[in-house]
C-alpha positions in Angstrom: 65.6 -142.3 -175.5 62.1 -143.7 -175.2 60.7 -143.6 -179.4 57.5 -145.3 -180.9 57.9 -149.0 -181.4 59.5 -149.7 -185.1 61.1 -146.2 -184.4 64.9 -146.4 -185.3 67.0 -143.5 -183.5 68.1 -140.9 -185.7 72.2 -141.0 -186.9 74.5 -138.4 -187.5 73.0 -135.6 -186.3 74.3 -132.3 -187.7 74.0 -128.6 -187.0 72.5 -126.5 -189.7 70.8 -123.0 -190.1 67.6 -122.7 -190.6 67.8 -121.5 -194.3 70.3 -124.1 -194.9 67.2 -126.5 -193.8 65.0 -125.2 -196.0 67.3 -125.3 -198.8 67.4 -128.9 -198.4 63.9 -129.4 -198.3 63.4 -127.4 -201.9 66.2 -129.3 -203.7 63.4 -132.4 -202.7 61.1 -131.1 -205.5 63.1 -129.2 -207.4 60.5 -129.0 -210.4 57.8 -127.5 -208.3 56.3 -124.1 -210.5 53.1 -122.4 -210.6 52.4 -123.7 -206.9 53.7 -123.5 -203.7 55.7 -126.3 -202.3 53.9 -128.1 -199.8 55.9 -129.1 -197.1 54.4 -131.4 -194.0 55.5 -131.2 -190.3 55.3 -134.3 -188.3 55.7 -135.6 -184.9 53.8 -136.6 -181.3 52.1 -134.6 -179.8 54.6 -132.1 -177.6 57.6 -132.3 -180.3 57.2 -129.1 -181.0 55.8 -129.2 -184.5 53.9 -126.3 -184.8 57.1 -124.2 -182.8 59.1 -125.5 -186.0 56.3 -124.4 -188.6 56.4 -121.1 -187.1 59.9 -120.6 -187.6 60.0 -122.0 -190.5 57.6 -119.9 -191.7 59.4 -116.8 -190.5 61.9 -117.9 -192.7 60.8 -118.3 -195.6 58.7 -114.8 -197.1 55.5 -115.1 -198.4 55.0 -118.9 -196.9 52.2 -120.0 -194.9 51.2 -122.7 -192.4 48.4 -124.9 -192.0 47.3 -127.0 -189.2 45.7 -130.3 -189.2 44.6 -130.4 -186.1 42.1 -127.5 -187.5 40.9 -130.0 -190.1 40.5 -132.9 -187.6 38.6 -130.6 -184.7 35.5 -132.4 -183.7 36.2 -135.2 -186.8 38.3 -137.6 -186.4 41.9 -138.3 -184.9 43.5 -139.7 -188.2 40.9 -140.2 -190.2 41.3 -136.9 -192.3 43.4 -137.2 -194.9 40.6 -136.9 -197.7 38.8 -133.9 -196.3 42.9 -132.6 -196.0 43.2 -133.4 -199.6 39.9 -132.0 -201.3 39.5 -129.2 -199.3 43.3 -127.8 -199.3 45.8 -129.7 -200.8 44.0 -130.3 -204.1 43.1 -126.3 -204.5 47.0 -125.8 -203.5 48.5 -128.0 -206.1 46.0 -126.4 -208.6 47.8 -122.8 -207.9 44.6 -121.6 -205.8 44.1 -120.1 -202.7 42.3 -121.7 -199.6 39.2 -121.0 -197.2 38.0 -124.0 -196.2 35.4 -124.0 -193.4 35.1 -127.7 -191.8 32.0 -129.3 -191.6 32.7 -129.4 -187.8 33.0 -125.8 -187.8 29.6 -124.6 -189.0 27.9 -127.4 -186.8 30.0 -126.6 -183.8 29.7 -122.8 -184.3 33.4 -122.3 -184.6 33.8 -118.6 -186.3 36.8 -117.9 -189.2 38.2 -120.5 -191.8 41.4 -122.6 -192.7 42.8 -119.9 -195.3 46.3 -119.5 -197.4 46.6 -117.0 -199.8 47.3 -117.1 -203.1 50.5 -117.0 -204.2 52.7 -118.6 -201.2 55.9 -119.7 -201.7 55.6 -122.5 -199.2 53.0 -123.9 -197.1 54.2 -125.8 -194.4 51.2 -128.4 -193.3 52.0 -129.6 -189.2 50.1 -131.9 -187.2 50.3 -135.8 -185.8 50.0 -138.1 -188.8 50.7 -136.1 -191.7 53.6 -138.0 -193.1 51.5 -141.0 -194.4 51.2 -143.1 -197.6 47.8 -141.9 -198.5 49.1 -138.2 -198.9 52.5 -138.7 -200.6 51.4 -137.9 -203.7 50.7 -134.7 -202.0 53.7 -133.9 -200.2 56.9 -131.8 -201.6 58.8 -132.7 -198.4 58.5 -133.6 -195.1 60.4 -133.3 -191.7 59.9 -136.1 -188.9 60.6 -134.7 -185.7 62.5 -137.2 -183.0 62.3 -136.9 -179.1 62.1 -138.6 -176.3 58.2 -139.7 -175.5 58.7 -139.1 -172.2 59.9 -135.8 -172.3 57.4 -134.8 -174.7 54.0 -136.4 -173.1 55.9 -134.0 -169.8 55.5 -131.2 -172.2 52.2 -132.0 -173.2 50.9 -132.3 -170.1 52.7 -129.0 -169.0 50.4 -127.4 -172.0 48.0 -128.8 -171.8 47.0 -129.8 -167.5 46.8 -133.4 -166.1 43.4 -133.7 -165.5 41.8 -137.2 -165.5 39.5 -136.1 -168.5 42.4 -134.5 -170.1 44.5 -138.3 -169.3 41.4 -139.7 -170.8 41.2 -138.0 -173.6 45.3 -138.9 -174.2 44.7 -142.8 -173.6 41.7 -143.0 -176.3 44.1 -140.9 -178.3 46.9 -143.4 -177.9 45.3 -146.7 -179.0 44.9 -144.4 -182.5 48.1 -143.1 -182.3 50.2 -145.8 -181.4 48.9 -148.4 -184.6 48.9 -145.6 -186.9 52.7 -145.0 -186.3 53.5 -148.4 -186.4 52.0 -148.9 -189.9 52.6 -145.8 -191.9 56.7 -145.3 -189.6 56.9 -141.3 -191.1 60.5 -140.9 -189.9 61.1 -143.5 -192.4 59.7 -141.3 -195.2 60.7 -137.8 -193.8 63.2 -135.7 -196.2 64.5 -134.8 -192.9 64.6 -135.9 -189.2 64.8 -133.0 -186.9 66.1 -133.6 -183.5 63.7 -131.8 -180.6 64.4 -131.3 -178.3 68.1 -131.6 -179.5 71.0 -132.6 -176.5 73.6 -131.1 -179.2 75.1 -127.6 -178.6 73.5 -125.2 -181.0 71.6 -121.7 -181.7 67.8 -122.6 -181.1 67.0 -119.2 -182.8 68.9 -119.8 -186.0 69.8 -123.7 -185.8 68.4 -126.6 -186.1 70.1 -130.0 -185.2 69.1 -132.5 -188.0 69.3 -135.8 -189.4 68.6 -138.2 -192.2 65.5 -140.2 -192.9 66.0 -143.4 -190.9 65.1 -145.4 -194.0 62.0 -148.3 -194.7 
């Protein structure tokens, strides 16, 4: 398996449900009242974060999911973690619902809002670089999610074409990406490694094969 330099495989690997995943990742903050747990999604692009968020979110009633690559559209790569913090994590911890409408959006035209209601259970926050020191303080839980880059930049390119301003746009992406990992490893500091796409035997519509953190 090819992984991000500084990336240690993931060890015993297990099968779990679904619920029995989510169970894990409350007993992380126990204490959490008044507030929804917020609970970040994390992996390269083509690991199939927001696939997991969905599911996750279908498991869990009255939970909701927010996507970072919405906050970074036409604003930065990484470089989003304060406008992520003011702008929705802060008004979540605070027991408040969201509609946020980037900067990016009104300049760029783009219609509708980041919103969460009031009330939710659980929002599950996916997107590259999410699991990172700056937003810890943030974070409930978190679930890294391990593949194989090669497999996963095929998937990507199966998304999203393999044109040269689309293998452009990856490479420019990469000399962000690749650093970023290196320095802030977030399968180190996950609650729980998620194996996708897993080689072990298992339900994909009510498993999950998972893992722990691969430690600092």
């Amino acid at each position: 398996m090819r992984l991000h330099p500084g990336e240690t495989e993931a060890a015993g690997l297990r099968v779990v449900t679904v619920l029995d995943a989510v169970r894990q990742l409350r007993d992380a903050s126990p204490d959490v009242t008044g507030r929804p747990r917020v609970i970040a999604i994390d992996g390269r692009g083509g690991a199939g974060k927001t696939t997991l968020a969905e599911r996750l979110r279908r498991a869990v009633p009255d939970s909701a999911v927010v996507h970072t690559d919405d906050v970074a559209w036409n604003h930065a790569c990484f470089d989003w973690g304060a406008v992520l913090v003011e702008n929705i994590l802060r008004p979540l911890h605070r027991g408040e619902a969201v509609d946020f409408r980037p900067n990016a959006w009104i300049t760029h035209d783009r219609p509708g809002s980041i919103t969460v209601p009031a009330g939710a259970d659980v929002v599950w926050v996916e997107g590259t670089g999410i699991i990172r020191e700056e937003l810890a303080p943030w974070l409930d839980a978190s679930v890294w999610i391990q593949g194989d880059l090669d497999e996963q930049e095929r998937l990507l390119a199966v998304r999203d074409g393999d044109p040269p301003e689309q293998r452009e746009h990856v490479a420019n992406w990469l000399l962000e990406e690749l650093p970023f990992m290196l320095r802030e490893q977030p399968w180190a500091r996950a609650t729980l490694i998620v194996a996708g796409p897993p080689s072990t035997d298992h339900d994909p519509d009510t498993e999950l094969v998972v893992a722990p953190p691969t430690g600092l």
